[in-house]
C-alpha positions in Angstrom: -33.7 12.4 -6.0 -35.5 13.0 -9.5 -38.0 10.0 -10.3 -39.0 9.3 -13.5 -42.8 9.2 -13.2 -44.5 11.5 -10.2 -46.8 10.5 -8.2 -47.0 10.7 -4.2 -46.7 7.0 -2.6 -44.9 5.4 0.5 -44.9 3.0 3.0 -48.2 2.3 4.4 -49.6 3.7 0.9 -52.6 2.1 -0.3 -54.0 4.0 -3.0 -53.8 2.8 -6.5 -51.0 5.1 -7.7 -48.4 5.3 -10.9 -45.1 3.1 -9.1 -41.8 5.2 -9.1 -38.8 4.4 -9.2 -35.7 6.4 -8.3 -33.1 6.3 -10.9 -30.1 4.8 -10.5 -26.3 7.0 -10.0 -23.1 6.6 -11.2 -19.8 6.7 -10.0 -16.8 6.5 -12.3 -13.5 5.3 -9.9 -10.3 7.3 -10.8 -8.9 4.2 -11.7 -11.4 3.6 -14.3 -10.5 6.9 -16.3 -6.5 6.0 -15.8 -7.1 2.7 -17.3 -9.5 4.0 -20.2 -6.2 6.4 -20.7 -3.7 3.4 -21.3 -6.0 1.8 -23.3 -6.9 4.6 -25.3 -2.8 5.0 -26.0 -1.3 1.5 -25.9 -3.7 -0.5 -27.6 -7.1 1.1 -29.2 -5.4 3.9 -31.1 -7.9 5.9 -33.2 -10.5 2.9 -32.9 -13.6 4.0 -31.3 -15.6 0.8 -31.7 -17.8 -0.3 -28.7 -16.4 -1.1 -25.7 -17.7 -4.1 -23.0 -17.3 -2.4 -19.9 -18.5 -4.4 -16.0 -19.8 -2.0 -13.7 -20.7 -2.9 -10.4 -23.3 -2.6 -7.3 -24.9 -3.6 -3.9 -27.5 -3.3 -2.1 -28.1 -0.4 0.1 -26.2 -1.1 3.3 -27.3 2.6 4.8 -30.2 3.9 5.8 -29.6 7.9 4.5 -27.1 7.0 1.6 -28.1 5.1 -1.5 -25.7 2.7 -3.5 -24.2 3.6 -6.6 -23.3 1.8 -9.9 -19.2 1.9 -10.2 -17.3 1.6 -12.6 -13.3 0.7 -11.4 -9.9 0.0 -13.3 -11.1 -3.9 -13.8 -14.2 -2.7 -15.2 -12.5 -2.4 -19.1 -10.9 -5.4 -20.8 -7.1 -6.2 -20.2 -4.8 -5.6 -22.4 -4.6 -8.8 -23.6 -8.7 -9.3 -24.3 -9.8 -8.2 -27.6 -11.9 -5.3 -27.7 -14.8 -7.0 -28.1 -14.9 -9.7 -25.4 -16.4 -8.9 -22.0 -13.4 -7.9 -18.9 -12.4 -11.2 -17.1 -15.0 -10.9 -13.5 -14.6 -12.6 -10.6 -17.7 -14.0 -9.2 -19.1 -14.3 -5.9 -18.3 -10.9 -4.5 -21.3 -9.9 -2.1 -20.3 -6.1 -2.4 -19.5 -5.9 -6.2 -22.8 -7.4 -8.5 -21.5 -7.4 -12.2 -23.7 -5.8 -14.5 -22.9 -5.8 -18.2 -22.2 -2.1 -19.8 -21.4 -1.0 -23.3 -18.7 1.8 -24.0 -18.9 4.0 -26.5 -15.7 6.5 -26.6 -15.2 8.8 -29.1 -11.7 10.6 -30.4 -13.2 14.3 -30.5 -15.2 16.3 -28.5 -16.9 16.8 -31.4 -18.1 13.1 -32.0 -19.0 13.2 -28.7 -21.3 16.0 -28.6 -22.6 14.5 -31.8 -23.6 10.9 -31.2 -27.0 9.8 -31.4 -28.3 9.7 -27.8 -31.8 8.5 -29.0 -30.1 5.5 -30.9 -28.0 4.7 -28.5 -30.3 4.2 -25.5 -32.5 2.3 -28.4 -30.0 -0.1 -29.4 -29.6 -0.9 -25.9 -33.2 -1.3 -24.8 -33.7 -3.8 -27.9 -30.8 -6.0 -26.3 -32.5 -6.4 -22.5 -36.1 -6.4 -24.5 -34.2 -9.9 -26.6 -32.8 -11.2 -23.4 -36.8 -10.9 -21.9 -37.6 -13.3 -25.0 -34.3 -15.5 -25.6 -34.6 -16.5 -21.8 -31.0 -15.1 -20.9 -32.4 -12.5 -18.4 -33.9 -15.6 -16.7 -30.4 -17.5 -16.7 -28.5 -14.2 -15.9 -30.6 -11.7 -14.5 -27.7 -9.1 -14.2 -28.2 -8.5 -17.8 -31.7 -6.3 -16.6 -29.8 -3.6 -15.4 -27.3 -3.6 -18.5 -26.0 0.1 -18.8 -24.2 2.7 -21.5 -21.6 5.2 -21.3 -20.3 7.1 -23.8 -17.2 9.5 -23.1 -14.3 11.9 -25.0 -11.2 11.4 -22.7 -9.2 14.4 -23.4 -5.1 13.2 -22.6 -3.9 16.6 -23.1 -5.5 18.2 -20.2 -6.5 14.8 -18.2 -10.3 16.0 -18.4 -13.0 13.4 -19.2 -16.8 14.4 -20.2 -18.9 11.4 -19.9 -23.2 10.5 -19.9 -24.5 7.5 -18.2 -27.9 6.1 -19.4 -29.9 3.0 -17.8 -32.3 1.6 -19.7 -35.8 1.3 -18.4 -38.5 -0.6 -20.6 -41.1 1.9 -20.3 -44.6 0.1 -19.5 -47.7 1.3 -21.1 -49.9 1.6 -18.9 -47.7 1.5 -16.4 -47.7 -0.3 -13.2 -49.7 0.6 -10.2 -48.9 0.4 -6.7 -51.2 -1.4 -4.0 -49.3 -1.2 -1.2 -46.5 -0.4 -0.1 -44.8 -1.4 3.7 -41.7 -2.1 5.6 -40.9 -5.8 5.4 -40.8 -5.9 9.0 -44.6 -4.7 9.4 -45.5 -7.2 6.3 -44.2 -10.4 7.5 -45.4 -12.6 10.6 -42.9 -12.8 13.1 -42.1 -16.3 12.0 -41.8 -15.6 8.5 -39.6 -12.0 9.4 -37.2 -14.7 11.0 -37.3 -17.4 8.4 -37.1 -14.6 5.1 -33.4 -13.1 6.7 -32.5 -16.2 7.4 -32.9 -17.5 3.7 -31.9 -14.2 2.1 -28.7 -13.9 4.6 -27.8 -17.8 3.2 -28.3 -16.5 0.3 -26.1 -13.6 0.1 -23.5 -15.2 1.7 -23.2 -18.0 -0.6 -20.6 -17.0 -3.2 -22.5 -18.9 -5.6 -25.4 -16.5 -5.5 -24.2 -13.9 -3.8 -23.7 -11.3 -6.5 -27.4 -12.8 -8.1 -29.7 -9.5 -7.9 -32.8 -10.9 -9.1 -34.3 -14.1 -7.1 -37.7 -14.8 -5.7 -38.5 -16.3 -2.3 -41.4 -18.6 -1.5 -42.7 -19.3 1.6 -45.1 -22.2 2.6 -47.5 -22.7 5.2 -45.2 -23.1 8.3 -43.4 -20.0 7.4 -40.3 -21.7 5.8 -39.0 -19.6 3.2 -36.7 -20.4 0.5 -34.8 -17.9 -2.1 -34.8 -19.5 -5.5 -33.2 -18.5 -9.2 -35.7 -17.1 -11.1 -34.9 -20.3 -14.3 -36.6 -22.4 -10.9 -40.3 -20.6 -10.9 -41.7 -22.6 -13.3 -41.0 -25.5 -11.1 -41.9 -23.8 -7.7 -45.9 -23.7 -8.2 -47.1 -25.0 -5.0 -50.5 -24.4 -4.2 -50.7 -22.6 -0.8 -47.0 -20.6 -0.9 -46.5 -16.9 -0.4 -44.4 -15.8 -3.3 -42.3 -12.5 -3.6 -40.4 -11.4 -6.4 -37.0 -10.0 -5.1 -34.2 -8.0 -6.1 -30.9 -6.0 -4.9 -32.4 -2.7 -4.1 -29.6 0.2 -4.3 -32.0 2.9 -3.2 -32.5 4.1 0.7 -35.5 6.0 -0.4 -39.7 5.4 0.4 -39.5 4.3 -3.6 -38.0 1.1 -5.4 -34.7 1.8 -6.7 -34.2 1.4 -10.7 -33.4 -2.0 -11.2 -37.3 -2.9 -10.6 -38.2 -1.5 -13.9 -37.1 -4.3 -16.2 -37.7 -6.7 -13.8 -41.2 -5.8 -14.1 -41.5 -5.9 -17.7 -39.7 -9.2 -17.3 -42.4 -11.0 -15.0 -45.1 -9.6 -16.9 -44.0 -10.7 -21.0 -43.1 -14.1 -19.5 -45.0 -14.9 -16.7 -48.0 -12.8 -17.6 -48.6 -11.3 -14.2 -50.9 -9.3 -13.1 -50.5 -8.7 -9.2 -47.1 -9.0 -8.0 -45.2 -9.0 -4.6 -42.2 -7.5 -4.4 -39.3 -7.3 -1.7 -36.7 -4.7 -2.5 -34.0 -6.1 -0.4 -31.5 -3.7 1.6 -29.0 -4.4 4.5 -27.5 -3.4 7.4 -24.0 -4.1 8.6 -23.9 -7.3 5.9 -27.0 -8.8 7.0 -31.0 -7.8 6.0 -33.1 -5.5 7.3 -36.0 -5.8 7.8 -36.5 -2.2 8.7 -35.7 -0.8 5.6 -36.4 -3.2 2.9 -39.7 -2.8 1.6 -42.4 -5.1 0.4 -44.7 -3.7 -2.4 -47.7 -5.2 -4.2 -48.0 -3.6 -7.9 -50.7 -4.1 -10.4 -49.3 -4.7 -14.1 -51.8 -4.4 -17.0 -49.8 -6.1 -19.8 -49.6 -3.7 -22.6 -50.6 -4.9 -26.1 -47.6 -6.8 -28.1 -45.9 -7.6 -25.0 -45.3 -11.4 -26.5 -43.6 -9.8 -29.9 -40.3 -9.9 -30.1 -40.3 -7.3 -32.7 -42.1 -4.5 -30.9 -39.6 -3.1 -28.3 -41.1 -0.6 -25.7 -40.2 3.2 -25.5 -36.6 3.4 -23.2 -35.6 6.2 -20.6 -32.6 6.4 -18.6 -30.4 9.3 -19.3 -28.8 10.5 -16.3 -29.1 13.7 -15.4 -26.6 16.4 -13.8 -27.7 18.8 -11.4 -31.6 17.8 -12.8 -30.9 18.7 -16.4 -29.8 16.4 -19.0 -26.9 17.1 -19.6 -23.5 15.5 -20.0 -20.4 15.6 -17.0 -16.6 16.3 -17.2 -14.3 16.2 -14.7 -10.5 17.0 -15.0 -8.0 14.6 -13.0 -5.0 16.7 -14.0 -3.2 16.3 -10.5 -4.5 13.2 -9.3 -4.1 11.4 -12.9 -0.6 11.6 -13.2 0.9 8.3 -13.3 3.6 9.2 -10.4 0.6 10.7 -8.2 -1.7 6.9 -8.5 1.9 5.6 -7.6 2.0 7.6 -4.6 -1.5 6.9 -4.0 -1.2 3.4 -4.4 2.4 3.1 -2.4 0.9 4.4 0.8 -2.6 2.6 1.0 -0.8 -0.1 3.1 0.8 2.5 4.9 -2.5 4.5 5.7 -4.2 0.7 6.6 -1.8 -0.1 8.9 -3.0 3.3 10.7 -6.4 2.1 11.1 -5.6 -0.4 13.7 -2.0 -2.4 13.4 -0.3 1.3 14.0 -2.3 4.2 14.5 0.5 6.2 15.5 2.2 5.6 12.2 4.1 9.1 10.9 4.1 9.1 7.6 4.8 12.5 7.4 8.3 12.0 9.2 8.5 8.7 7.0 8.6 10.6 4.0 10.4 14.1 4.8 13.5 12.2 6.4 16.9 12.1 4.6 18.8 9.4 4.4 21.9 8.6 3.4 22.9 5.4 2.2 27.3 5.3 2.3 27.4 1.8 -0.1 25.3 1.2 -3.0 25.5 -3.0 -3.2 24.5 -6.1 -1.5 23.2 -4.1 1.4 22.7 -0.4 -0.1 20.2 -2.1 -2.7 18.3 -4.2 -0.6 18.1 -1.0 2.5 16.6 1.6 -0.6 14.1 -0.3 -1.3 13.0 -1.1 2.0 13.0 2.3 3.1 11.0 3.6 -0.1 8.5 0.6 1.3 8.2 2.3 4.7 7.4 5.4 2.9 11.0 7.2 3.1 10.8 9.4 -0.2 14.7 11.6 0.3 17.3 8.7 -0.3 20.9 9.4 -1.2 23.0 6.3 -2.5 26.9 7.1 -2.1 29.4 4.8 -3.9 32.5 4.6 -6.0 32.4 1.4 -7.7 30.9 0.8 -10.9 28.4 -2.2 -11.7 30.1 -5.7 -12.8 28.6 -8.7 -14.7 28.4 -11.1 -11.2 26.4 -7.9 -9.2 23.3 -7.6 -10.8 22.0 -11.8 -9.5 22.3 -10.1 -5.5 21.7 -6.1 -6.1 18.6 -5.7 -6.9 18.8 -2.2 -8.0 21.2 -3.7 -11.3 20.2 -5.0 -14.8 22.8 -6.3 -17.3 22.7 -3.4 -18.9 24.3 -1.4 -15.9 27.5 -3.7 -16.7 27.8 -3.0 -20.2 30.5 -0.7 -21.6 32.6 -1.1 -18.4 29.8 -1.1 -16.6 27.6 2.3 -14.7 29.1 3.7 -11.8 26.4 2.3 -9.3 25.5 5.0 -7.2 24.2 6.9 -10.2 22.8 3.7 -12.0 20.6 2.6 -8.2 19.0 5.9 -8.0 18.3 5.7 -11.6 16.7 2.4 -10.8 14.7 3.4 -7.4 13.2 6.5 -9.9 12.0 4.0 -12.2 10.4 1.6 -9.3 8.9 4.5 -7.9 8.8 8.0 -9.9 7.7 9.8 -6.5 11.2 9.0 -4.8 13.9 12.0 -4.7 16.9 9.8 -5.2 20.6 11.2 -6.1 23.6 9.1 -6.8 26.9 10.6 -5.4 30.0 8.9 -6.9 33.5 9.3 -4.4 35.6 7.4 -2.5 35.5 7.2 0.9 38.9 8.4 2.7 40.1 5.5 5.2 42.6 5.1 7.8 45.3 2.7 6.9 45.4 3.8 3.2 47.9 6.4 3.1 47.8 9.0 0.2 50.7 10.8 -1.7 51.4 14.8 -1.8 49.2 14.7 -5.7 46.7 12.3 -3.8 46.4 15.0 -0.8 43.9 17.5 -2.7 41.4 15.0 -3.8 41.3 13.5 -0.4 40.7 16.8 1.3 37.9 17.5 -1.1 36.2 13.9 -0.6 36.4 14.7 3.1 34.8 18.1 3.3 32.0 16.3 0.5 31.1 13.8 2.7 30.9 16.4 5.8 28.4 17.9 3.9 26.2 14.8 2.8 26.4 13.8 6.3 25.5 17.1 7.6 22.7 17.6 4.9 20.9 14.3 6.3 18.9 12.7 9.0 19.8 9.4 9.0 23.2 7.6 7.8 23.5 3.9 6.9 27.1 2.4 7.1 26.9 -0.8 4.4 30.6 -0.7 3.0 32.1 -4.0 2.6 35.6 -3.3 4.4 35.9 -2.6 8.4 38.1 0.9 7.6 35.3 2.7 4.8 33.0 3.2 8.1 35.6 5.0 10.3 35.3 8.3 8.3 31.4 8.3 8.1 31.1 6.9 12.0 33.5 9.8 13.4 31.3 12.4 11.2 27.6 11.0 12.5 29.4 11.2 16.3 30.5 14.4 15.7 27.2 15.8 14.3 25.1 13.4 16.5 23.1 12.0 13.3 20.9 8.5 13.5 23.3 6.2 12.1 22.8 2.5 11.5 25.3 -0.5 10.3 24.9 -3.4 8.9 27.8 -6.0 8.3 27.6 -9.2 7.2 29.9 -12.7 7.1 29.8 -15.6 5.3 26.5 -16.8 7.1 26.4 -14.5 9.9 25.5 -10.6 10.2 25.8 -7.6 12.5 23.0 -5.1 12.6 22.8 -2.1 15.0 22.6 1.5 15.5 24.9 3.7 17.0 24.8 6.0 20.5 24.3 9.7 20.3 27.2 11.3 19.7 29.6 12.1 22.7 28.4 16.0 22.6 25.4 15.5 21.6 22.3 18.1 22.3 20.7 16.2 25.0 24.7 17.4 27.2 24.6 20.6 25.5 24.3 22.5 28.9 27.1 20.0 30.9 29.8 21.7 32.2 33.7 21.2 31.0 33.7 19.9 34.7 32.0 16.5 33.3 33.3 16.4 30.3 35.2 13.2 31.4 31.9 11.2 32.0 30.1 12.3 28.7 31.9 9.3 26.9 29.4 7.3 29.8 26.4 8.7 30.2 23.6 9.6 28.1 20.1 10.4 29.6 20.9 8.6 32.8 22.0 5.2 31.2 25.2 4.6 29.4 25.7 5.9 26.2 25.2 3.4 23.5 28.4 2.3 21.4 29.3 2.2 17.9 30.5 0.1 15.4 34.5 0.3 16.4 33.7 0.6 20.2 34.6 -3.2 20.9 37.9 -2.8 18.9 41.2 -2.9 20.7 42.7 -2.1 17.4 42.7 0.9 14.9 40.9 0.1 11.3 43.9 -0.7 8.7 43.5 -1.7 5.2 42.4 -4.9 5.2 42.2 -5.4 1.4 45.9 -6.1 1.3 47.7 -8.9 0.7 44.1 -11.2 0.0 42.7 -13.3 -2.2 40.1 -12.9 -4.2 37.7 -14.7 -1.6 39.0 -13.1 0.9 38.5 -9.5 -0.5 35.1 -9.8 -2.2 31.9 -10.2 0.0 31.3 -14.2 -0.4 27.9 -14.8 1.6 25.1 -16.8 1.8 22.5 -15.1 -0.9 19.7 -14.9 1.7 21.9 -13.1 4.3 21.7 -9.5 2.6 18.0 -9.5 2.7 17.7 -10.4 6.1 20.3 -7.8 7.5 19.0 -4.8 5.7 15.4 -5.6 5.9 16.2 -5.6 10.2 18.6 -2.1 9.5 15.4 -0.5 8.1 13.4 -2.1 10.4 15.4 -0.4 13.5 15.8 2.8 11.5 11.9 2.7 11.7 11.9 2.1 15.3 14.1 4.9 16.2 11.9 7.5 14.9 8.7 6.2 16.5 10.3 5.8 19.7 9.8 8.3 22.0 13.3 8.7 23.3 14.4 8.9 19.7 18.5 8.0 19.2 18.8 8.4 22.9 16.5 5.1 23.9 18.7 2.4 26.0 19.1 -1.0 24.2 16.2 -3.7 24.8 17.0 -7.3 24.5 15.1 -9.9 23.7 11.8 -10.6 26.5 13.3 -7.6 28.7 11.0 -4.5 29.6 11.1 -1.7 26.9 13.1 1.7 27.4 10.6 4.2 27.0 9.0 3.1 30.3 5.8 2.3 31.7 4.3 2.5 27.8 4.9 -0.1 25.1 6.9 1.4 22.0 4.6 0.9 18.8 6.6 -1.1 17.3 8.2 -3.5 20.0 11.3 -3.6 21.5 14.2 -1.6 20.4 17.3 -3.2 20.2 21.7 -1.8 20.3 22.8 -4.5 18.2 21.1 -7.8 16.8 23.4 -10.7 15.9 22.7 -13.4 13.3 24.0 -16.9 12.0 22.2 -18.7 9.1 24.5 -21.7 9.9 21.7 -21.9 13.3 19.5 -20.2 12.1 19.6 -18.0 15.2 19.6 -14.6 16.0 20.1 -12.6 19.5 19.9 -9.0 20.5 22.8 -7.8 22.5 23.6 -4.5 24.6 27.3 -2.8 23.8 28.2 0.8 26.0 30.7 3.0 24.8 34.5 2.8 24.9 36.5 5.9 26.5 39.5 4.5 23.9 37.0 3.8 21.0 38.8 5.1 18.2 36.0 6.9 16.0 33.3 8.0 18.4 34.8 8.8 22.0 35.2 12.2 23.5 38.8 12.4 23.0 38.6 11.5 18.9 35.8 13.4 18.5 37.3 16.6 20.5 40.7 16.2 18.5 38.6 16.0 15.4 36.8 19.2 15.9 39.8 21.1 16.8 42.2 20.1 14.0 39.6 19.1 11.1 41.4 18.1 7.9 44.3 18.1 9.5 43.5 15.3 12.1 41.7 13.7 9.2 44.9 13.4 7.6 47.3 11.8 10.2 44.7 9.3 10.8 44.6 8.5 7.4 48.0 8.3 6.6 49.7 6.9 10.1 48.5 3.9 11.1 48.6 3.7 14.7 47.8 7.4 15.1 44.1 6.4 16.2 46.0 4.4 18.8 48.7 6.1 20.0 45.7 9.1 20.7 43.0 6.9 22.5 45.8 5.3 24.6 45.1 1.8 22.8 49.1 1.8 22.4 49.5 2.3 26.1 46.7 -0.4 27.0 48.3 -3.4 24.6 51.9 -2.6 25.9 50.2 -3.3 29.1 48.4 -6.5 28.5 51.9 -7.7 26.7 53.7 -6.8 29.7 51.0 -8.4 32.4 52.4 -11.4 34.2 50.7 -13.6 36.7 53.5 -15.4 38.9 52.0 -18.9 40.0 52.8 -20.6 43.8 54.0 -24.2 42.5 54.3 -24.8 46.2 50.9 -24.4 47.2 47.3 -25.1 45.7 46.1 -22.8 48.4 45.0 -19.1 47.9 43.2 -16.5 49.3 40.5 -14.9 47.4 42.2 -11.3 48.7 45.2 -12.3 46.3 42.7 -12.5 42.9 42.8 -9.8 40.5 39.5 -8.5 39.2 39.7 -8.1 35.2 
């Protein structure tokens, strides 16, 4: 690193040499420049008055890697401080010591090129020279290491060319150095264990934490104590080691910058003339002893030191690549607002990597498609869960436009959505999800979903056919399908294509204060059976991987889907639930979604329940247990997971439907749409209720006896 004065010195030095001091470096946060942007557009305009600015630093915490001065987004004023009041700090931050910093941006290149470096640095070396005098650098000593930056942020291009400068009160003659030695080697024993005690206290308290200038004293027994500097006065004790001490930044055999106006501190006020210094530097959060330094400097007090009026010469320029020169650096891909939103979407994503999750997949995460057949309660709630795991491809399919009562439970919807008729809300939630998070690719697909039990007309027939074949393509086109219609007969169609086409597919269904979640089974045909035989084809409804293959959402059903909008009343045909259900269900839909991916079994995993061993084996899935179907109630506040297998007569996703389907296409579509107990009369659910309705059980009034070779096992 460049010093500012040369002269060869070190630990164990004990020749009376010039002190050096290695300068202090910057480091301007991305953050900091995007924030200086909105500023510089929302609220300063064409003003380039003087900015307060906070940066911040430590001490050096590594023994090959000194500590820089940052400057981060809170580092400028918000946007409701005025220009010329300091940013709002916290305080008591053991990593982040405030120091106070001026601003100076300019609205050219130009102007920037042109200001008055000399001046500058000046005008700032007169205010730490009156803070000597007034007694403030006593009260606050950050204000020692107050700092300058002037810049020319050029919003066209996103490029930024900036100068640091820190101050240094330039002694004349300067200071010498005595000695110079680890603060291990200086100290006793006793006093090495007394000094990091004190100093740890004192840098853990978070009302002196962030305090860089302090001395210690230490009395006769070795007890040390860290004290503000306003307390020396007060702390002359005959018989007391006293070191002056102060948040080094700098790994190096040299004092780190800060040191420089500390010493022309001691020496106006105190009139010093041999001093002890500790530059303090850590290890892991603690001191060390190892690498902290204690040095002993002669300070021959210059003449007019006491006169307010006569300010020393300053340095401090930065310099770049050992010239003084000025930096730029262009943030044109990283700058754009959507890219810090992408940034800042995934740092709890990456953080769960570093321990929670580390085998996380974002990558998956955010290349899957999903599509998302309902765009209400449900659909709202699911997008933005999934854009909070990190899924990025969302599709929202609906045909229902927004009304005045939707906006209070779909969180996608504003009042504005309901004016004018109201938006159609597919179109109007992706619209929303782009606005919550630019990065997301969302679409909005306005149809209607064909249904069985709804029959259409000859003039009706066309636009069906075309809404089928449209949603065999969005279904085809994605990874992952979530069923969150609000009638039982809108999933049939969707269900029957995600069998056929063996997609993830997950439903959620909810009561009045009760809800369904699950995911479907692998489709009857699916890839894992590709190679079975036509000779098994009976038992592929049955098995999947060894186990049964998991249901769906119509397997349990005895019954075909039928329009079950008719002949209702209002309560009966709108969703009426508890406000806090639709949260809870799609926040657990997302949740398995999740699951399924990072499991290593995929779609084809067996069901868990609740405190049984996983099904991915002798390993524990990353994320827990995954479950078929989990079952709610708000009216217990209970919840259960439960196991469903496949039905051979399930009308939408057994062999049969599916095989029929493949064959006939539109034309199957069609009769099951417009026939009502078509679905039925194919899966043999006709045959199976004419059966129940003709089972009789003839009772022996005669007898109470019977033999258990007479029950019938149902």
């Amino acid at each position: 690193m460049a010093r500012e004065e040369k002269s060869g010195s070190g630990c164990g030095s004990s020749s009376s040499t010039i002190l050096q001091f290695v300068p202090f470096n910057s480091l301007a946060d991305e953050g900091f420049w995007h924030r200086l942007s909105s500023l510089k557009l929302n609220k300063y305009g064409i003003d380039d008055s003087p900015i307060p600015i906070t940066g911040f630093y430590a001490p050096c915490s590594h023994s090959q890697v000194s500590n820089h001065l940052r400057l981060l987004a809170e580092s400028l004023p918000t946007d409701e401080n005025d220009q010329s009041s300091m940013p709002a700090i916290s305080r008591g931050n053991r990593n982040r010591c405030p120091v106070p910093g001026t601003l100076y941006n300019t609205n050219t290149l130009e102007a920037f090129h042109a200001l008055d470096k000399k001046s500058l640095l000046k005008e700032e070396a007169n205010k730490i020279w009156e803070d000597i005098h007034n007694g403030r650098a006593v009260e606050d000593s950050a204000v020692l290491s107050r700092f300058l930056l002037i810049s020319f942020a050029d919003l066209k291009k996103w490029s930024f060319h900036y100068w640091f400068a820190f101050p240094a009160l330039v002694l004349d003659p300067p200071a010498t150095l005595v000695e110079s030695k680890r603060a291990s080697e200086w100290f006793t024993s006793e006093e090495v264990k007394s000094v990091s005690v004190a100093c740890n206290d004192w840098r853990n308290s978070s009302l002196t934490a962030d305090v860089p200038f302090f001395f210690i004293s230490i009395a006769s027994n070795s007890h040390a104590t860290v004290r503000h500097l306003k307390d020396w006065e007060a702390c002359q004790a005959d018989n007391q080691k006293v070191l002056f001490g102060f948040y080094d930044p700098c790994h190096e055999k040299d004092p780190g910058w800060p040191l420089r106006n500390f010493l022309a501190l001691i020496s106006s006020r105190w009139n010093l003339k041999s001093v002890h210094f500790l530059c303090y530097r850590e290890s892991r959060g603690f001191m060390d002893m190892e690498s902290s330094l204690v040095i002993e400097a002669l300070i021959t007090a210059p003449q007019g030191l006491n006169d307010r009026q006569l300010v020393p010469n300053a340095v401090g320029w930065e310099k770049n690549k050992n010239k003084y020169v000025s930096r730029c650096i262009n943030l044109a891909t990283s700058m754009d607002p959507t890219r810090l939103a992408v940034s800042a979407a995934d740092l709890n994503l990456k953080l769960m990597r570093w321990r929670a999750l580390p085998s996380l997949n974002l990558d998956e995460l955010s290349s899957v498609k999903c599509l998302l057949i309902g765009a209400g309660t449900l659909g709202c709630q699911v997008a933005r869960m999934l854009m909070a795991w990190g899924v990025r491809k969302i599709t929202l399919l609906d045909n229902g436009r927004v009304a005045m009562s939707n906006p209070l439970r779909q969180s996608l919807y504003t009042l504005d959505d309901c004016l004018d008729g109201g938006d159609f809300k597919a179109l109007a939630a992706a619209k929303s999800l782009k606005r919550i998070f630019p990065a997301v690719e969302a679409k909005g697909e306005v149809m209607a979903i064909p249904m069985p039990g709804h029959p259409v007309t000859n003039q009706e027939e066309k636009s069906v056919v075309d809404d089928c074949s449209r949603l065999y393509d969005l279904v085809d086109s994605h990874d992952a399908v979530f069923l969150l219609t609000d009638t039982r007969e809108s999933r049939w169609l969707p269900t029957l294509l995600c069998a056929s086409a063996n997609k993830i597919t997950i439903t959620a269904a909810l009561g009045f204060d009760s809800f369904l979640v699950m995911r479907h089974g692998p489709g009857p045909f699916s890839s894992a059976h590709a190679n079975t035989s036509s000779v098994d084809m009976e038992n592929l409804a049955q098995t999947d991987k060894g186990g049964k293959r998991l249901g769906c959402y119509f397997c349990n059903d005895v019954v075909a889907p039928t329009d079950s909008t008719a002949n209702r009343t209002l309560d009966q045909q709108c969703t009426v639930t508890r406000p806090g259900l639709a949260p809870i269900a799609s926040s657990l839909a997302v949740e398995l979604f999740v699951s399924i991916l990072h499991h290593p079994n995929g779609m084809f995993a067996e069901g868990d329940i609740t405190n049984s061993t996983s099904s991915s084996g002798g390993s524990e899935p990353p994320l827990g247990i995954l479950p078929h179907q989990i079952r709610g109630s708000l009216f217990h506040f209970s919840q259960m997971t439960l196991v469903g297998h496949s039905s051979n007569s399930c009308t939408a996703c057994c062999s049969t439907v599916v095989s029929e389907y493949r064959k006939k296409g539109i034309e199957f579509l069609l009769q099951a749409i417009n026939h009502p107990t078509y679905l039925e009369d194919l899966t043999g659910l006709t045959e199976l209720k004419e059966s129940a309705n003709s089972f009789k059980l003839d009772w022996d009034d005669e007898t109470d006896d019977f033999d258990e070779d007479d029950c019938v096992e149902i």
